[in-house]
C-alpha positions in Angstrom: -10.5 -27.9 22.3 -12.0 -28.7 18.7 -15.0 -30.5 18.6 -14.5 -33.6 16.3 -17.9 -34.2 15.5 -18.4 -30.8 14.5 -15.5 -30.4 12.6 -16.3 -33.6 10.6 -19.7 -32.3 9.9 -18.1 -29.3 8.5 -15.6 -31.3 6.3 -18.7 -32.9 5.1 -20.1 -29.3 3.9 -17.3 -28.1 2.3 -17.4 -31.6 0.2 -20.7 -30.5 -0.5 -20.3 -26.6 -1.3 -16.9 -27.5 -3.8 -18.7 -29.6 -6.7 -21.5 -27.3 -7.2 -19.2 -24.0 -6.7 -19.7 -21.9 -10.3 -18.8 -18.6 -11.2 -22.0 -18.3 -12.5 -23.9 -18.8 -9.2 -22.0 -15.5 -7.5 -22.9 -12.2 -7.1 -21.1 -9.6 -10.0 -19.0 -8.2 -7.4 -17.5 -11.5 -6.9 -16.9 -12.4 -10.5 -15.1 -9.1 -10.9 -12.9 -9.5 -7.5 -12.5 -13.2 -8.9 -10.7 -12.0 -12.3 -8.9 -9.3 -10.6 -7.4 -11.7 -8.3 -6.9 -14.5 -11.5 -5.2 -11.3 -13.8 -2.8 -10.6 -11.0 -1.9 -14.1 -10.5 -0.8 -14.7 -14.1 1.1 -11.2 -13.7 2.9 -12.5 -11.0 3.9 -15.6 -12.1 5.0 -14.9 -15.5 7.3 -11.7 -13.8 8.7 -14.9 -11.6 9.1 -17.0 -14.6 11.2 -13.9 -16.3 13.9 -14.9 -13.4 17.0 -16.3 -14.0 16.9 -19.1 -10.7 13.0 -20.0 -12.7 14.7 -20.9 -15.9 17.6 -23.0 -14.1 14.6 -24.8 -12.0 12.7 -25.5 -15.1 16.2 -26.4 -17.1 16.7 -29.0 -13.7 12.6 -30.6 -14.4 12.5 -33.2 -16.9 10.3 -31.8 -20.0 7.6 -34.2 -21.6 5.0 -34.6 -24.2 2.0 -33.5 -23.8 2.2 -32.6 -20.1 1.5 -29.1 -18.5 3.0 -25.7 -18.9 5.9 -24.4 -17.1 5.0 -20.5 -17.7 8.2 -19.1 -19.0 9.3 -22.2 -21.3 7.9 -23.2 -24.6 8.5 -26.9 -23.3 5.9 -28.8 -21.4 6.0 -30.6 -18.2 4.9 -33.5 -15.8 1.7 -32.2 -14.0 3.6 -32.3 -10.7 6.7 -30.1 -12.1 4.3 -27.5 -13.9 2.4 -27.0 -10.5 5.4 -27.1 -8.2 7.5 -24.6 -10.8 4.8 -22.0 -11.2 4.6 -22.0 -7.3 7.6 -21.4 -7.2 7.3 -18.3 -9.5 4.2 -17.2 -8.2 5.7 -16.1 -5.0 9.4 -15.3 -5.9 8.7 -11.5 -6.0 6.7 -11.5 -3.1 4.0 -9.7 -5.4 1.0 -12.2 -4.8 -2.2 -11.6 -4.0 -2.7 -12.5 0.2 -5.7 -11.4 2.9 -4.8 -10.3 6.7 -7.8 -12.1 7.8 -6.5 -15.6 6.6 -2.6 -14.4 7.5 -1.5 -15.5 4.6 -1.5 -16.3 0.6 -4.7 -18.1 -0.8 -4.4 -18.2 -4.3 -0.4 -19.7 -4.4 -1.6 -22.5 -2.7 -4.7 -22.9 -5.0 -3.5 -21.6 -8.6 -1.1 -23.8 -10.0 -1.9 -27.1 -9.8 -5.6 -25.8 -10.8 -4.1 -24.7 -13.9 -2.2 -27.4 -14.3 -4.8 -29.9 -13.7 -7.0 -28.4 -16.2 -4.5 -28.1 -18.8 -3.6 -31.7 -18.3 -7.2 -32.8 -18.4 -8.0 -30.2 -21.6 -11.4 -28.6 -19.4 -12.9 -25.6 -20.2 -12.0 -22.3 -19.1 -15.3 -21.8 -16.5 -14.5 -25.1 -15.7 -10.7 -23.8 -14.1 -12.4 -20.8 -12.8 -14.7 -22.7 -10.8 -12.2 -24.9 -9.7 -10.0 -21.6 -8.5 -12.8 -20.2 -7.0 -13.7 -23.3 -4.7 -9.9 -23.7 -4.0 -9.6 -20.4 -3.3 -12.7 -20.3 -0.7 -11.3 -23.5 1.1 -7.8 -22.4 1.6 -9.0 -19.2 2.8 -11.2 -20.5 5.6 -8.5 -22.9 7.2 -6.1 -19.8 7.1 -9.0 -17.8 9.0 -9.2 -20.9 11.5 -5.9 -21.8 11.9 -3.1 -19.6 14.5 0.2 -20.9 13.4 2.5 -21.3 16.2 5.1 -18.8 16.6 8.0 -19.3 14.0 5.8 -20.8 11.7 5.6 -19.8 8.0 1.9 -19.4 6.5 3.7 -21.1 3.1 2.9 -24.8 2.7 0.6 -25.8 5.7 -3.8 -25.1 6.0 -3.5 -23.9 2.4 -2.7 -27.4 1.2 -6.3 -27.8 2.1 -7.5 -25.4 -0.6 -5.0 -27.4 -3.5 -7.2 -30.2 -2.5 -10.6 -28.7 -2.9 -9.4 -27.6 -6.6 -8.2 -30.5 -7.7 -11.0 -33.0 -6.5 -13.2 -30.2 -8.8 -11.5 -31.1 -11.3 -11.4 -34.9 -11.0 -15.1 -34.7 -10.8 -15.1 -35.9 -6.9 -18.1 -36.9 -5.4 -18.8 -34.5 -2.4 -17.7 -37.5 0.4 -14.6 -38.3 -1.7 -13.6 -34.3 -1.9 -14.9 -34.3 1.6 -12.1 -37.2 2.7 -9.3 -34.9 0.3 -9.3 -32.4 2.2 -9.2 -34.1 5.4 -6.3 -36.2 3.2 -4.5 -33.3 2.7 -4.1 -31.8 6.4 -1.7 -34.9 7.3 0.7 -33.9 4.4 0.8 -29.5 5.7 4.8 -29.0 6.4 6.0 -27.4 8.9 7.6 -24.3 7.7 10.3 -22.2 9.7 9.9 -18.4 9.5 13.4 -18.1 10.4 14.1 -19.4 6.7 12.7 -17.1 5.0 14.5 -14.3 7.4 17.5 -15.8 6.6 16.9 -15.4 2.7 16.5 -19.4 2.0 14.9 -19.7 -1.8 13.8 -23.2 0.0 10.6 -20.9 1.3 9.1 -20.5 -2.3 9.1 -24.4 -2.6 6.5 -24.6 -0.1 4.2 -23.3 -2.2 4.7 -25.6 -4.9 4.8 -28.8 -2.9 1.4 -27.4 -1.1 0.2 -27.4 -4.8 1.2 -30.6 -5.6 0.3 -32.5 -2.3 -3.2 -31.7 -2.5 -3.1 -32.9 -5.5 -2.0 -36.2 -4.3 -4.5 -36.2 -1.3 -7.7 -36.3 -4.0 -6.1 -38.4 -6.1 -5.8 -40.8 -2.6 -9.4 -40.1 -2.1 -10.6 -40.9 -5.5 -9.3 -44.2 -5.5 -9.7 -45.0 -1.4 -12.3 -47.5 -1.0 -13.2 -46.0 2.6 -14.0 -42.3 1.9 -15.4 -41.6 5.6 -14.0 -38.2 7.2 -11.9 -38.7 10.3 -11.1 -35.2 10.9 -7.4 -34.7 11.1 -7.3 -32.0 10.6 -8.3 -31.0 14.2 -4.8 -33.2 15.3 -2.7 -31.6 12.5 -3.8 -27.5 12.5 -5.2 -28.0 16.0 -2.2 -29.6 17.9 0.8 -30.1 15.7 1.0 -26.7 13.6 -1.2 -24.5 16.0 -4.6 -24.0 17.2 -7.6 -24.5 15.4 -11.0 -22.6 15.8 -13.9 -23.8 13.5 -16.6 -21.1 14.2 -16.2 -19.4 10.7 -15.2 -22.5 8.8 -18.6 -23.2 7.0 -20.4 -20.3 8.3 -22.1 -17.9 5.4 -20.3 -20.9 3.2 -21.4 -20.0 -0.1 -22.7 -16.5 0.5 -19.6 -14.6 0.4 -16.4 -15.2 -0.8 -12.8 -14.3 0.7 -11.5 -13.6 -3.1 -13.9 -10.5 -2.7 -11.8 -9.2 0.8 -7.8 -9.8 0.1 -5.2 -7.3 -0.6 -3.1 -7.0 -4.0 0.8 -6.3 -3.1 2.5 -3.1 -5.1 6.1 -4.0 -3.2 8.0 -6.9 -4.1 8.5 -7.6 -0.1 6.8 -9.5 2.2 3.2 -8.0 3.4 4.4 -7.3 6.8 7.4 -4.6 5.5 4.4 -2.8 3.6 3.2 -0.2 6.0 6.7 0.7 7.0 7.2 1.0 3.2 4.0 3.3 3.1 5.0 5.3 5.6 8.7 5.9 4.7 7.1 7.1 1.4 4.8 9.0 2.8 7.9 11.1 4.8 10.3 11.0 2.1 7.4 13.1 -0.3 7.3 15.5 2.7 11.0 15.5 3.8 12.0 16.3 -0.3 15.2 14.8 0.0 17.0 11.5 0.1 20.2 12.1 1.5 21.5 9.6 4.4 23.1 11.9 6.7 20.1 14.7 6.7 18.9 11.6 8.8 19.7 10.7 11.7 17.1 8.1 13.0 14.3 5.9 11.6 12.1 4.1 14.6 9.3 1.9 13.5 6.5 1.3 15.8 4.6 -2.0 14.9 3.0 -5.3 15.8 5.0 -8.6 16.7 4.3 -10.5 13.5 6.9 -7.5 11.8 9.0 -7.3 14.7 11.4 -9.8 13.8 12.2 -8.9 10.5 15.0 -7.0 11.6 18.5 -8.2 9.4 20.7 -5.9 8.4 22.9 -8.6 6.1 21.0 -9.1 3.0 22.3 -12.4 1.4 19.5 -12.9 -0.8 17.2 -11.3 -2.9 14.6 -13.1 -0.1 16.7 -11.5 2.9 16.0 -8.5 1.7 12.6 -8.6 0.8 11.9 -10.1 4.8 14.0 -6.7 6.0 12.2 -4.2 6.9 15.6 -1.9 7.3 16.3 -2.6 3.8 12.3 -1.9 2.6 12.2 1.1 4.5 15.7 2.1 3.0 14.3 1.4 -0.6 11.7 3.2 0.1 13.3 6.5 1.1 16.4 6.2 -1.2 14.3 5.3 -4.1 10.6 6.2 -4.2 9.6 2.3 -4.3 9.9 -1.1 -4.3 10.1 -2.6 -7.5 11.7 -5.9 -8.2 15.0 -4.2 -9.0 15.9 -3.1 -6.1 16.1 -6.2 -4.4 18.9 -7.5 -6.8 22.7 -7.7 -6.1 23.9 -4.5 -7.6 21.2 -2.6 -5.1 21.7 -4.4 -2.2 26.0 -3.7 -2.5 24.8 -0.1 -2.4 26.5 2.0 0.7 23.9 5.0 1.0 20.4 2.4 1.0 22.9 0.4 3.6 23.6 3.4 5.8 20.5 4.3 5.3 19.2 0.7 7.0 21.4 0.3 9.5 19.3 3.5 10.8 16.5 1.9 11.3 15.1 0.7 14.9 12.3 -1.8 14.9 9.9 -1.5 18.2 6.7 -3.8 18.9 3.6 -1.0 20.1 1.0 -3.0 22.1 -1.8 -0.5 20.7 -0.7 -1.3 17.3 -0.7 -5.1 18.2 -4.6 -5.0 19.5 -5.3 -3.9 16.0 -4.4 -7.3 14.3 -6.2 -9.1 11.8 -8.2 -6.3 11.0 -5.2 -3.7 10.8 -1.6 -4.1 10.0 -0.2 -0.5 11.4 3.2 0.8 11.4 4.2 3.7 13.0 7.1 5.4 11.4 9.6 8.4 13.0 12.1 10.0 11.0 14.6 12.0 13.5 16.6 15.0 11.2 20.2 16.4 12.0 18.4 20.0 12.1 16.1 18.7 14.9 13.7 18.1 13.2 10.9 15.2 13.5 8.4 14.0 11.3 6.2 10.9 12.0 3.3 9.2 10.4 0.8 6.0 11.2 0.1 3.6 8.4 -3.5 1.7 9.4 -3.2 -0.6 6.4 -1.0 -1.0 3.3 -2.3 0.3 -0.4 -3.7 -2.3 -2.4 -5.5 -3.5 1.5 -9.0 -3.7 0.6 -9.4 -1.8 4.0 -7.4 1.2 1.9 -7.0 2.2 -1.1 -7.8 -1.1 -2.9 -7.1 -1.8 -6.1 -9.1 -2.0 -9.2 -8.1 -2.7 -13.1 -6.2 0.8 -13.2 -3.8 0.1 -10.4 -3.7 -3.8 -11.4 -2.8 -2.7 -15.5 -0.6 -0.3 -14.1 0.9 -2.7 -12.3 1.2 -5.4 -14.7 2.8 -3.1 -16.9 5.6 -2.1 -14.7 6.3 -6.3 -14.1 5.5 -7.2 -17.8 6.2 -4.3 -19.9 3.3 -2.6 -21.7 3.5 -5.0 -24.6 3.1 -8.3 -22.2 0.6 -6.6 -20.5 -1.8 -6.1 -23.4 -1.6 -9.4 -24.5 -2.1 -11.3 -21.6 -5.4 -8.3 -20.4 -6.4 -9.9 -24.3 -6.1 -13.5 -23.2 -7.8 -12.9 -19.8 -10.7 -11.8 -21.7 -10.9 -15.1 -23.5 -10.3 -17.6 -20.3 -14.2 -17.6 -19.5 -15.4 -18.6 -22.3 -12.3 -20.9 -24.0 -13.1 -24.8 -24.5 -9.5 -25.8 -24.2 -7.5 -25.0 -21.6 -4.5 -26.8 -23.7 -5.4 -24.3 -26.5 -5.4 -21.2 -24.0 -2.1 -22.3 -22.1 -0.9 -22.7 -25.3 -1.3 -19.0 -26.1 0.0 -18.5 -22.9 3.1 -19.7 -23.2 3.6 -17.2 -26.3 3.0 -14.7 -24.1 5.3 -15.6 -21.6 8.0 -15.9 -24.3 7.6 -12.4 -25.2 5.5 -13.4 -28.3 2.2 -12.2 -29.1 -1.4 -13.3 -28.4 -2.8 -14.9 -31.3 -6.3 -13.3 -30.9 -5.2 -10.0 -29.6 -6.9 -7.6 -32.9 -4.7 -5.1 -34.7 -6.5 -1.1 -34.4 
């Protein structure tokens, strides 16, 4: 049972920590984990905005004058449109950054309607950094106090608190009135099926844009509210409704470290959960030397219950697929990774990754269970018709900062593969600028070049 009184003297602190968050007041370490984490959202987003379903979604959104930018259109935008379409494209590869102690993704809740906002409202470049950064902390801390019911999706629900924080930053809120916006913004958290994102529904990437835009709209209600006092509903909406709520860690160390420093960065376009049986099939497949579907004749994966049920073996959807583990762990073998690519059509019509998937045999291993937050193992055992067994453990996935986390290499190398090597140097030369630009309108606008395959106007010729 959440204690109220508590919980609204915690809502109270975080209205106080958000205003006078900088990223000048953290440690180097932070500031550093802070633009890694900022370089691979804009990779991710503008490698969504490259897709053909982004460019009917922005086609179907009304373009306007002087508005906000949809990345991956030249046109600009309502504010509530730019947010909810580069949601969208943040997570439609399922390449965004995420952290296995929050369950979930911090900065797609947090990212585009702060970079929206502060295009719309022309602030500087610290200024949106700041705003990210408090955005970023908040959502992370009701994803580390909230347990989701079962067959709930982590997309659209506690991290509508951290939209909130970002955008009462950037409205200049007092610390009551950001306070009251984040208590605002728990009553609008959806309720999001797991099962549609199983099923391959597109619908699941939408949640992350309306998260955007709704805490938006729960500081805009608390900047004009005349009664700003905290009631704490949260503790009925994450406690009750969506889950259970435990408060110990929301405000404790507040300040002292941030969760931006502790996430993981994703080098499979599939959900986190298929990315230690991904690991793993790689791992065998570089010992095995050969790809061939009838050389094997069994694939078990050992594993906690949150992967369990991603078990279909019809793959509808580029999203079906990338919630499969039979198809990941097919890709994985057949092809040596991951990539986008091999989530589209023409790969999933393929008969020898299909054979290969309908192999696969999905098991939940207590042991492995007892491991979760900290550890999301897979245990993977690859049968052979010549007798044969080989089998390896996956702790955590690479990119985990528990494992093999990345840095800038793996994060240029990665952009490069998503962007192109061209992209990629352009938008590394505009992330150098974003600290220290004085108008976000200006830098977006740059942006949007880059997006469009056109070059960064600063970006100095050898």
């Amino acid at each position: 049972m959440v204690d109220r009184s508590l919980l609204i003297n915690q809502l109270a602190e975080l209205g106080e920590f958000v205003p006078a968050c900088t990223v000048d007041s953290v440690d180097g370490a932070t500031r550093e984990a802070l633009a890694r984490v900022v370089a691979d959202n804009f990779t991710v987003t503008i490698a969504g905005s490259d897709l053909t379903e982004s460019g009917l979604l922005r086609q179907a959104c009304q373009e306007i004058v002087r508005g906000a930018t949809a990345i991956g259109s030249m046109a600009q935008y309502s504010l509530a449109d730019a947010a909810w379409l580069n949601g969208v494209a943040m997570v439609s590869l399922e390449l965004d950054e995420g952290n296995k102690a929050i369950r979930g993704h911090g900065s797609a809740h947090v990212f585009a309607i702060a970079l929206a906002l502060a295009e719309t409202l022309d602030v500087s470049g610290k200024t949106f950094l700041n705003a990210f950064l408090a955005g970023h902390e908040v959502a992370s801390r009701f994803g580390n106090a909230v347990i989701l019911h079962d067959g709930i999706h982590p997309h659209g629900n506690w991290g509508v608190t951290g939209a909130a924080a970002a955008s009462a930053y950037l409205l200049q809120l007092s610390a009551q009135q950001t306070a009251r916006a984040i208590d605002n913004a728990a009553t609008q958290a959806l309720a999001t099926p797991f099962e549609a994102a199983i099923d391959g529904m597109s619908i699941r990437n939408s949640w992350i844009g309306a998260a955007n835009v709704l805490g938006y709209r729960a500081a805009i209600m608390a900047s004009a509210e005349s009664d700003t006092s905290i009631k704490g509903t949260v503790t009925r909406v994450f406690g009750e409704t969506l889950g259970s709520l435990d408060t110990t860690n929301l405000t404790q160390g507040l300040g002292d470290s941030f969760f931006v420093s502790t996430g993981y960065f994703k080098r499979h376009a599939s959900c986190s959960y298929t990315h230690p049986p991904a690991d793993a099939a790689l791992d065998l497949r570089e010992q095995l030397g050969s790809t061939d579907p009838n050389q094997i004749t069994d694939i078990l994966i050992e594993t906690h219950h949150l992967a369990t049920p991603l078990t279909a073996l019809e793959w509808p959807s580029r999203m079906a697929a990338m919630f499969s583990i039979p198809y990941v762990v097919a890709t994985a073998l057949k092809d040596g990774d991951c990539k986008p690519e091999r989530f589209e059509a023409s790969a999933r019509e393929q008969q020898d990754r299909r054979s290969l998937a309908t192999k696969v045999r999905i098991q939940l291993d207590p042991s492995l269970d007892t491991r979760l937050p900290k550890e999301r193992a897979a245990r993977l055992t690859l049968k052979l018709n010549d007798g044969r067994q080989l089998q390896t453990l996956i702790s955590n996935p690479i990119g985990d900062v528990d494992h093999a986390p990345f840095g800038e290499v793996e994060l240029r190398r990665k952009s490069e593969d998503l962007l192109g090597p061209e992209r990629a140097t352009h938008l590394e030369a505009a992330l150098t600028d974003l600290a220290t630009a004085p108008s976000m309108r200006l830098w977006m606008t740059n942006m949007r070049s880059i997006a469009q395959r056109q070059p960064y106007p600063n970006l100095k010729e050898d």
